[in-house]
C-alpha positions as CSV (number, residue, x, y, z in Angstrom):
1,X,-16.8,16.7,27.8
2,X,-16.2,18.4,24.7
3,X,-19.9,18.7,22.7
4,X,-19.9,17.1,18.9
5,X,-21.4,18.2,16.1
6,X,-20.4,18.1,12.6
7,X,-19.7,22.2,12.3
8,X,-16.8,21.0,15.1
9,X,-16.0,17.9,13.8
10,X,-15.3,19.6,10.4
11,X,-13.8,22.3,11.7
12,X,-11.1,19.9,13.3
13,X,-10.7,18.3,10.2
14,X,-9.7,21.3,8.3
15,X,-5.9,22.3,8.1
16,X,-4.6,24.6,10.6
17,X,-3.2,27.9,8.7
18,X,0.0,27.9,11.6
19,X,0.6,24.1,10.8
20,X,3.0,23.7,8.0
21,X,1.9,22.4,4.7
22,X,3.4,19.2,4.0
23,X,3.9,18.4,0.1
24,X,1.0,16.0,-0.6
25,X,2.3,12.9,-3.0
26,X,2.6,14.2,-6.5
27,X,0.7,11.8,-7.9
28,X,0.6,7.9,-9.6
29,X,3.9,7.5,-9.5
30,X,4.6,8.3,-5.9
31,X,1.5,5.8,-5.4
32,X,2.9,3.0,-7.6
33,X,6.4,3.1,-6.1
34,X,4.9,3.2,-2.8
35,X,3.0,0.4,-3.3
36,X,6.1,-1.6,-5.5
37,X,8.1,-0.8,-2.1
38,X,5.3,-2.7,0.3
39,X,5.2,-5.6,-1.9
40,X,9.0,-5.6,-1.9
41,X,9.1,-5.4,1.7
42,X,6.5,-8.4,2.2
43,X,8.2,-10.7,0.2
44,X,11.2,-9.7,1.9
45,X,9.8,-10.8,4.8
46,X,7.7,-13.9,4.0
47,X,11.0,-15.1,2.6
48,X,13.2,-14.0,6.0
49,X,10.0,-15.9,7.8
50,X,10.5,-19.0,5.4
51,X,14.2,-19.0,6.2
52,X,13.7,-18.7,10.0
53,X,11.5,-21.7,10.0
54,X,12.9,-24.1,8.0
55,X,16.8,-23.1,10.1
56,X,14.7,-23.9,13.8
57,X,14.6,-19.9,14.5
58,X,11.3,-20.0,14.6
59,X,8.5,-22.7,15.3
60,X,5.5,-20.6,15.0
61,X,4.2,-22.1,11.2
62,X,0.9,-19.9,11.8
63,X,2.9,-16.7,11.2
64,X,5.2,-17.9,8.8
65,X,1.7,-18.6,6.6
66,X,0.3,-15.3,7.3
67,X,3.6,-13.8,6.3
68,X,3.7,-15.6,2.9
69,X,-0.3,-15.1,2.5
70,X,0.1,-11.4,3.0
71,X,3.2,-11.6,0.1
72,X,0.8,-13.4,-1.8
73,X,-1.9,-10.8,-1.7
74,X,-0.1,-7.9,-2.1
75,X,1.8,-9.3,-5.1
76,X,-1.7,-10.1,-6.9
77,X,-2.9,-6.5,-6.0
78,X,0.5,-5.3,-7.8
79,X,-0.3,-7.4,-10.8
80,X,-3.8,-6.3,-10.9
81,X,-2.7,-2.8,-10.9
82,X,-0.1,-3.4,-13.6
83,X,-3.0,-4.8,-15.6
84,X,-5.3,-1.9,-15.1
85,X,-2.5,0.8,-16.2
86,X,-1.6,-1.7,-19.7
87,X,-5.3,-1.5,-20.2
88,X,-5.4,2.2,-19.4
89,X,-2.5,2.8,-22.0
90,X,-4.1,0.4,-24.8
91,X,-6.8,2.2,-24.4
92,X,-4.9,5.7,-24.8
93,X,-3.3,4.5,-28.0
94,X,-6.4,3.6,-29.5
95,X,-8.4,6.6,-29.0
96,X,-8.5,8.6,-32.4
97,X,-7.3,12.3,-32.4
């Protein structure tokens, strides 16, 4: 058994200089596309799961409602975010220079 202790534990958190450096995301954009792309893919599939259900391919309703819940949330987190950046900009233009 291998003894932990936070110098260790650190230490295995730290990059390796022989592992290759991948390219970290470059920034909000990467972020916000990412996260248009999950939304995208939820609905995509609370839809499929609507379809499915209501053609007798599947009977299980309980997933078909976690499906469309999970559309549901991630589509308000996307608005939110869209909110916050509009706000963020409003409040670029506004500043004096």
């Amino acid at each position: 058994m291998k003894d932990i202790s936070i110098d260790t534990h650190l230490k295995s958190m730290m990059p390796t200089l022989s592992a290759p450096q991948s390219r970290p995301d470059s920034g909000f954009a990467d972020l916000l596309t990412k996260a248009i792309d999950e939304t995208n893919d939820a609905q995509l599939t609370a839809d499929k799961a609507v379809t499915d259900l209501s053609t007798g391919k599947a009977d299980n309703l309980h997933e078909v409602m976690l499906s469309m819940e999970e559309a549901d949330i991630s589509m308000r987190m996307l608005v939110q975010m869209r909110n916050k950046v509009v706000e963020a900009y409003q409040e670029i233009i506004r500043m004096q220079v």
